[in-house]
C-alpha positions in Angstrom: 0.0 0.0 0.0 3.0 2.4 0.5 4.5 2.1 -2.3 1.7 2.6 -4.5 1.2 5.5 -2.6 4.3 6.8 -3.5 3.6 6.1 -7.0 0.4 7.6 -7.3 2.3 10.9 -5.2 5.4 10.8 -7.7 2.9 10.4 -10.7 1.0 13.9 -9.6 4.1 15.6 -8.8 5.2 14.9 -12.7 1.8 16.2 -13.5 2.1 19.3 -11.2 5.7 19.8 -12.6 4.3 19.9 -16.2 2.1 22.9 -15.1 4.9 24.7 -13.4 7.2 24.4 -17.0 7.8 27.1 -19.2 8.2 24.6 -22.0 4.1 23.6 -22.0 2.9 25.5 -25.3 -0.7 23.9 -24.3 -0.7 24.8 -20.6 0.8 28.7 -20.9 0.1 30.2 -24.7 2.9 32.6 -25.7 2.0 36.0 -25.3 1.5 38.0 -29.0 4.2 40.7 -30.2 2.3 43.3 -30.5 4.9 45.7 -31.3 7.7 45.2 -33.7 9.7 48.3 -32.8 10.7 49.8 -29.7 11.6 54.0 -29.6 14.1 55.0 -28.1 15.1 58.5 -27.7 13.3 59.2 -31.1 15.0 56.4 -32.6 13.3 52.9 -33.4 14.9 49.6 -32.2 13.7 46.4 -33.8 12.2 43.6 -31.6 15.3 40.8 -31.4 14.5 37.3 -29.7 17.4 35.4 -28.9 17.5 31.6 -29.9 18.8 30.7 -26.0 16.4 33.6 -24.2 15.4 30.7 -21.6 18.8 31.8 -20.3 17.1 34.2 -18.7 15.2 32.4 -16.5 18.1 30.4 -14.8 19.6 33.5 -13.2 20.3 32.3 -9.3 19.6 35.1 -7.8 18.0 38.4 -9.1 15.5 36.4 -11.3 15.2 34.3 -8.1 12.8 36.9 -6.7 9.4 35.9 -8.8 7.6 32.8 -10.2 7.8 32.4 -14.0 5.3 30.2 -15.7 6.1 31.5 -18.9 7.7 33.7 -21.5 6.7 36.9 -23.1 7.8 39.8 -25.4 9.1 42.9 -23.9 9.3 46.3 -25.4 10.8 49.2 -24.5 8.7 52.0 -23.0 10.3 55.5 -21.6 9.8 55.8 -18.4 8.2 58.5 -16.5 10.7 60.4 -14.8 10.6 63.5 -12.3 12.1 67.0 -14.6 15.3 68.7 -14.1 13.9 72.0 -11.9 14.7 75.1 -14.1 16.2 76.9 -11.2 18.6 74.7 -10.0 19.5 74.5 -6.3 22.6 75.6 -4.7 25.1 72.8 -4.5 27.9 75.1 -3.3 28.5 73.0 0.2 28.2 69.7 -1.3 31.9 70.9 -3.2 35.6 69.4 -2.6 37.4 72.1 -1.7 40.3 69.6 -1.7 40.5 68.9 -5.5 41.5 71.9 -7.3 40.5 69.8 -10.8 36.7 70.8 -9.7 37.1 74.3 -8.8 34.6 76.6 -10.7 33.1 73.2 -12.2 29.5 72.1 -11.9 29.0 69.6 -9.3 29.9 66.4 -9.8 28.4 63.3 -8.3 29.2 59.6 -7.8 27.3 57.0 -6.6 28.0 53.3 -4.9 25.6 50.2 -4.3 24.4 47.3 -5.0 21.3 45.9 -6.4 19.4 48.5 -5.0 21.1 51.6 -5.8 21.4 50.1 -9.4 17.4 49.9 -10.2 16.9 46.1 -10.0 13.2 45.6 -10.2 10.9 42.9 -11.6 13.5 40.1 -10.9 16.0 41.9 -13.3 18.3 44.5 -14.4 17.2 46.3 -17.5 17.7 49.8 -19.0 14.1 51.1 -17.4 14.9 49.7 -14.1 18.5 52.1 -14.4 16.8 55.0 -15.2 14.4 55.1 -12.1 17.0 53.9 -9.9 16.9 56.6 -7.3 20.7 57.8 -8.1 19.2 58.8 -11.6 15.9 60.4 -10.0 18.5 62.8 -7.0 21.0 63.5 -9.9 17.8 65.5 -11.5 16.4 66.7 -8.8 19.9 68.3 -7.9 20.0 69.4 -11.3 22.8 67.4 -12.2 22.9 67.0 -16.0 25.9 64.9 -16.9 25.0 62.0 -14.8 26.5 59.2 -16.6 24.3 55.6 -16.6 25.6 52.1 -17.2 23.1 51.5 -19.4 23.4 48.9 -22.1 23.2 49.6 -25.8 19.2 50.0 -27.0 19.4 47.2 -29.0 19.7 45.5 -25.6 17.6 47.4 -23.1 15.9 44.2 -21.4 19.2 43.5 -19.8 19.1 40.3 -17.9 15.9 39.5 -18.6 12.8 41.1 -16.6 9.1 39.8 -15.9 5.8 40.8 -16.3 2.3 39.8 -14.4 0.2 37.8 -15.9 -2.7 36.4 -15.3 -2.4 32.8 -15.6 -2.4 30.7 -12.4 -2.2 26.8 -13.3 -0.7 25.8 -10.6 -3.7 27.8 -8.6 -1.7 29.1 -5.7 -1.6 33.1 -4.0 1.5 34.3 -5.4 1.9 36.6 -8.1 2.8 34.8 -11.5 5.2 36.3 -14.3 6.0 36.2 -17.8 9.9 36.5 -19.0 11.0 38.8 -20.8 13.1 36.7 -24.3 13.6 39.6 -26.6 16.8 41.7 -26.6 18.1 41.1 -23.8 21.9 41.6 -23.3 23.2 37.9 -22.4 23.7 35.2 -24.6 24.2 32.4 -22.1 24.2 31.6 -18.4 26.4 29.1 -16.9 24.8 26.9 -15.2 27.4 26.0 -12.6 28.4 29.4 -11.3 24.8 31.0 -12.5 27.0 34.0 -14.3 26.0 35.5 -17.0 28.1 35.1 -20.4 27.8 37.6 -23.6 27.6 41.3 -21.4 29.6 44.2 -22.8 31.8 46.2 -20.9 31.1 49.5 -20.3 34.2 51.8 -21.8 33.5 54.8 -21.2 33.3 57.1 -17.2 30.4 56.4 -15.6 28.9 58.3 -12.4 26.1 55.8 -11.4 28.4 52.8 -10.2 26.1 50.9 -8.6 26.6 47.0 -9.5 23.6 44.9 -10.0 25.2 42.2 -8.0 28.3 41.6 -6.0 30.2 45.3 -5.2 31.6 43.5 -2.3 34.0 41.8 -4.4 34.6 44.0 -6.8 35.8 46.7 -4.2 39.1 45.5 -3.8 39.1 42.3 -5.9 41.8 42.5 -9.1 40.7 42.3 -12.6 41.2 38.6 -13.3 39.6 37.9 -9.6 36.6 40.0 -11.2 36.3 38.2 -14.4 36.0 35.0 -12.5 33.4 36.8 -10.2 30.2 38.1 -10.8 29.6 39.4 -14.5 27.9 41.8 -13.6 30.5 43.2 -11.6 33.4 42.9 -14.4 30.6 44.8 -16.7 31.5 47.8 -14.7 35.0 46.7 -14.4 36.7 45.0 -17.2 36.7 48.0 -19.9 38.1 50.6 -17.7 40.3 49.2 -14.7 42.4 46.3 -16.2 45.9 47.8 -15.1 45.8 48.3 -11.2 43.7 45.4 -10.3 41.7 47.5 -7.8 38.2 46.8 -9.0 35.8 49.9 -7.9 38.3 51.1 -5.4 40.7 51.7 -8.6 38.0 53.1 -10.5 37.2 55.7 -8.2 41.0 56.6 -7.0 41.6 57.5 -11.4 38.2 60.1 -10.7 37.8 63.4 -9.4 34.3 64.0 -7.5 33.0 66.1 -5.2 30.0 64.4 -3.9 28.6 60.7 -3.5 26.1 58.3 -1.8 27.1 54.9 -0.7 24.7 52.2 0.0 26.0 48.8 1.1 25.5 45.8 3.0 21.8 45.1 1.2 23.2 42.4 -0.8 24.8 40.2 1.4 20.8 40.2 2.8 19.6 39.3 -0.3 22.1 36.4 -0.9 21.0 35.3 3.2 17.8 35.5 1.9 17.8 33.3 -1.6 19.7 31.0 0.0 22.8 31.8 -1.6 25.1 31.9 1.8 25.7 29.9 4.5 26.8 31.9 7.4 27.0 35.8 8.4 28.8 38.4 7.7 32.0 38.8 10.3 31.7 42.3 11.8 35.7 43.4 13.1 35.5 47.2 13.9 39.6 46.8 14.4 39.3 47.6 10.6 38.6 51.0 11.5 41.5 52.1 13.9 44.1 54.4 12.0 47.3 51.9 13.1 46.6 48.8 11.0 49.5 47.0 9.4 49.0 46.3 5.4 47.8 42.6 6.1 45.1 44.1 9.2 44.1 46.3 6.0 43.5 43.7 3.1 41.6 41.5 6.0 38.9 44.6 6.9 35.6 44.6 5.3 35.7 45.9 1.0 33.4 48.5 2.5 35.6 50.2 4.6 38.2 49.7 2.4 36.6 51.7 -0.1 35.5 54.4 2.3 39.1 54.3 4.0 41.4 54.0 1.1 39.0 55.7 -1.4 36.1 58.0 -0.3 37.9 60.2 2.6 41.3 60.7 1.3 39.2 62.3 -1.9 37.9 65.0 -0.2 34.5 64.9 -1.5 31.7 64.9 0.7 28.9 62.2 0.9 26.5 60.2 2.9 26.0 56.4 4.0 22.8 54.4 3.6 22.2 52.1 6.0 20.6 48.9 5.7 16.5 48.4 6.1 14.9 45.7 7.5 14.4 43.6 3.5 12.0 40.6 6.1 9.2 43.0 6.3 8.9 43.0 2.4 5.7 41.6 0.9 7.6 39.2 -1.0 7.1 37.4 2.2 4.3 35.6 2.5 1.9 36.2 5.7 3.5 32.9 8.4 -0.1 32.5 9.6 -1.1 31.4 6.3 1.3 28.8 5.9 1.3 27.8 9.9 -3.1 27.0 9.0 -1.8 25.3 5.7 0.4 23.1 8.2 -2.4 23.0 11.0 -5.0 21.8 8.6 -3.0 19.3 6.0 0.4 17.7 6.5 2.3 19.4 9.2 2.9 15.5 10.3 3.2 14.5 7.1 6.0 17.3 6.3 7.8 16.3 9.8 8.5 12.7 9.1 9.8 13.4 5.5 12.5 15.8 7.2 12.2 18.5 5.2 11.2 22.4 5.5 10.7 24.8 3.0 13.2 26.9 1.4 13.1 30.0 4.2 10.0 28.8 4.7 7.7 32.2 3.8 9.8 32.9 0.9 7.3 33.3 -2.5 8.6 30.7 -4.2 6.9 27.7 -6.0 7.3 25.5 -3.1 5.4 27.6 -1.1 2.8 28.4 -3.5 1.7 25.0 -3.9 1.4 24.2 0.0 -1.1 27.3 -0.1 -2.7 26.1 -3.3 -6.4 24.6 -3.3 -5.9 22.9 -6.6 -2.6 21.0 -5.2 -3.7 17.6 -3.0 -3.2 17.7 0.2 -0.6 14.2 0.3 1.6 15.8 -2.3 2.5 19.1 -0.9 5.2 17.9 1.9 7.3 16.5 -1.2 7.9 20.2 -3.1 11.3 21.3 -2.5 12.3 18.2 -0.4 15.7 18.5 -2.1 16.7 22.1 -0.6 18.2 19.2 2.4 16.8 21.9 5.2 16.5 19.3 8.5 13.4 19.9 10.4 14.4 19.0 14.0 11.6 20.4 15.6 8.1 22.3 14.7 9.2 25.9 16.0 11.4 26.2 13.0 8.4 26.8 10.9 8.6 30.1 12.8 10.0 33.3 11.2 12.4 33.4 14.2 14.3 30.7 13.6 16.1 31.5 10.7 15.3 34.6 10.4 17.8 35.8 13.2 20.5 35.5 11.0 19.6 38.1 8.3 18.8 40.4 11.5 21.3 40.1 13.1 23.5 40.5 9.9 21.4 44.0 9.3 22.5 45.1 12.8 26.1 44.1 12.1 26.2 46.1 9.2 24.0 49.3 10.6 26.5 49.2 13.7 29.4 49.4 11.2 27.3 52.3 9.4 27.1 54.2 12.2 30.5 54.1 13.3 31.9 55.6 9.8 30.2 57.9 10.3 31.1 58.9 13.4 35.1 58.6 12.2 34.8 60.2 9.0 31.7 62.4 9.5 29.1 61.3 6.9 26.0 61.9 7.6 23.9 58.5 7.7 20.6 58.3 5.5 18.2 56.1 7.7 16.7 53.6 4.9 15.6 51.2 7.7 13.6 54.1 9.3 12.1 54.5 5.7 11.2 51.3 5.3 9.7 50.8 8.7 7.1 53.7 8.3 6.5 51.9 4.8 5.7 48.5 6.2 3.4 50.4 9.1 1.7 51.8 6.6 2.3 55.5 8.3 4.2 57.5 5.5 2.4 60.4 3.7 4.6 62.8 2.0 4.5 66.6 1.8 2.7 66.4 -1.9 0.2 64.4 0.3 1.1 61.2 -1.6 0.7 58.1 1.1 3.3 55.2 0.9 2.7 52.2 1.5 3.5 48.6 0.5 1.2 48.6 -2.3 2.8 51.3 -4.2 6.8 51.3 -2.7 7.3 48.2 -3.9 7.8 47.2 -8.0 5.8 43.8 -8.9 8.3 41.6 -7.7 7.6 42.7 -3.9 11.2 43.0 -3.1 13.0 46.0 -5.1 11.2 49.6 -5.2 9.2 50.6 -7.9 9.7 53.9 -9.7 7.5 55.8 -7.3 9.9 54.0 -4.0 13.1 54.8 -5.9 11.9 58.7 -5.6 10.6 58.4 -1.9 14.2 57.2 -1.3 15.6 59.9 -3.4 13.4 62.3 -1.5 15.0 60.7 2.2 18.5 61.5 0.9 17.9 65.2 -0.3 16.5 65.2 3.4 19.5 64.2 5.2 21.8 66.4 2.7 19.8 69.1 2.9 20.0 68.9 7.2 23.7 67.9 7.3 25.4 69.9 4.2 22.8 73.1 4.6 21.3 72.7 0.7 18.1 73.5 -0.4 17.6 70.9 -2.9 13.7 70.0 -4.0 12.3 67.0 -3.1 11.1 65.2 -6.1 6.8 65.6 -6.2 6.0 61.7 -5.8 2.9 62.4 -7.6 4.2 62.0 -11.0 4.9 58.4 -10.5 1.1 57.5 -9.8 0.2 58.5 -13.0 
């Protein structure tokens, strides 16, 4: 009797794996081109479909973020974005007096991140995504005009690959499902060991907006052939520009003059806690910090202090930090007490004696969606995922507490270590974790009377900021430089993004 049960459970989950499959021409219909051109700046770009575009869809981590039953075709559309104000603010204390090369020159600004600060949204990293990142959107605002994007070439602007909400739902379960993008996109492979992506151009020429869509950490200090053995999207920003002094974005930076920048860090080493894509903390050693460490104390201290020790200060050029928000209050979540009455009312025995939990348990992914789906039976749902090898000792790991206390306690780490630059090299800190909290309580209205909330702060995906979040984080940093530097830069009227 058991092991006909077995069969019978292996043969649905074949069937239930069918419906999941992008491959399944009957089951998810290919969405018509409806456009054959994309404009661009005035220009038209013709619609390109790669061969391999499923490439796209085996991306490890950004495209990790939504559930794709299918593929789709993409085109470009300009984004909305808020207008350069025609009188243009004084930026006169946000100058280096330090670097004569900038005297009597307009301001110049750079800025540092990750995924974040480089406009990842809808599980990818596209051209649209770049130009609503809130670097782009405070460059404006502060009037800036030559703010240079990493932007890849038109014929390319999908990037890695983005999604799109459809409304298909065969596998019948509450979480959002997308459609890939598979037309010009800027990869031509991905390989499927190291999940980087194969076929990205350089960029050649100076950028300002050096936010990397993926690991800075390593490409802080990490040398040009350490880089091209990295993260792709990392030796994008890299490879073209920095191949002689093997300093990564610490070189880059050290070859520029600048007189102002914003540096956000630490968010992706959440994300990778998050997707499952590390084991273990981040190791926190404020030693890093003191002014009498020998060479080998210095190449040991964290690529972020390297970058504001070695790099930042000795520029001149004044900034501000970003700390880290709280990324386990996202909706991409889903709600526990689902997923505890899932338990409660089907298989939480069942899911104990297989030995198994869920992948971060409340993460949106598929596994989740089919333990919350009506349409999945009951007997099959405690064998989704089984092979994510997550040992279920006892029931109060299907709490949020029990592995969530890593990825807090790694936000705190990294807030600490915020907090104390600042206090040694006096920039101001730009409290994104306050943000974020009055965006989860629902409590933020702006002074154009817009109200924030999760609804509208987040893109699609429910984990990176839409257009309209990019500016209300834009709109947090003009407040902090405006209070610490004495400015009077705009804020950015949020109510352009509703339209």
């Amino acid at each position: 009797m058991k092991n006909r049960t077995k069969i019978l459970l292996l043969i649905s989950a074949l069937a239930t794996a069918s419906m999941l499959s992008c491959n399944s021409p009957d089951l998810v219909p290919e969405a018509p081109m409806t456009l054959e051109y994309s404009i661009i700046d005035g220009d038209t770009v013709k619609t390109i479909v790669k061969d391999n575009y499923n490439v796209a869809l085996q991306s490890r981590q950004k495209q990790a973020i939504i559930l794709t039953l299918g593929d789709t075709i993409i085109t470009y559309k300009e984004p909305i974005l808020n207008k350069i104000p025609s009188k243009k603010p004084s930026l006169e204390t946000l100058k280096n007096t330090k670097d004569e090369s900038l005297k009597g020159k307009p301001l110049k600004m750079i800025t540092l991140g990750q995924s974040l600060s480089a406009g990842v949204r809808e599980g990818g990293y596209f051209n649209e995504g770049i130009k609503t990142s809130f670097p782009n959107l405070l460059a404006r605002q502060m009037g800036i005009e030559d703010f240079k994007l990493p932007l890849f070439d038109d014929d390319e602007y999908n990037g890695t690959g983005r999604g799109i909400i459809t409304s298909n739902n065969f596998p019948g379960g509450p979480i959002t499902k997308f459609l890939k993008s598979r037309n010009n996109l800027a990869i031509n492979e991905v390989d499927r060991i190291t999940g980087r992506y194969i076929g990205l151009k350089d960029v050649k020429e100076e950028v300002n907006h050096l936010a990397i869509a993926g690991d800075m950490a390593r490409g802080i200090w990490a040398s040009s052939s350490e880089v091209a053995a990295g993260n792709s999207l990392t030796s994008r920003m890299i490879q073209g520009r920095n191949k002689e002094n093997g300093k990564g974005v610490l070189g880059l930076i050290e070859k520029m003059s600048y007189d102002f920048f914003v540096f956000e860090m630490g968010n992706e080493e959440i994300i990778k806690l998050i997707l499952g894509l590390a084991g273990t903390q981040t190791s926190f050693t404020y030693k890093s910090l003191d002014d009498d460490l020998s060479p080998y104390e210095k190449l040991q201290s964290l690529p972020e202090i390297q970058l504001v020790r070695d790099g930042l200060y000795p520029s001149g050029a004044k900034g501000v930090l970003l700390n880290v928000p709280d990324w386990l209050q996202s909706p991409y979540f889903v709600n526990p007490e689902l997923i505890k009455k899932a338990l409660i009312d089907g298989c939480e025995d069942e899911i104990a004696a297989s030995g198994y939990v869920f992948d971060l348990l409340f993460k949106s992914s598929g596994a989740i969606d089919s333990l919350l789906s009506p349409t999945v039976p009951t007997l099959l749902k405690p064998y989704f995922d089984t092979n994510l090898n997550h040992q279920l000792e006892t029931k109060d790991r299907f709490s949020k507490s029990y592995w969530g206390n890593w990825i807090t306690e790694t936000i705190s780490g990294f807030n600490n270590l915020v907090n104390s630059m600042s206090k040694k090299y006096g920039y101001p800190v730009v409290d994104m974790n306050g943000l974020y909290a009055r965006v989860h309580e629902g409590r933020l209205v702006d002074s154009f009377g817009t109200k924030i909330d999760k609804t509208n702060f987040f893109s699609a995906d429910n984990f990176y900021p839409s257009p309209l979040g990019n500016a209300v984080i834009a709109n947090e940093i003009i407040k902090t430089i405006n209070a610490s530097y004495k400015s009077d830069i705009a804020y950015i009227d949020t109510r352009v993004f509703l339209k």
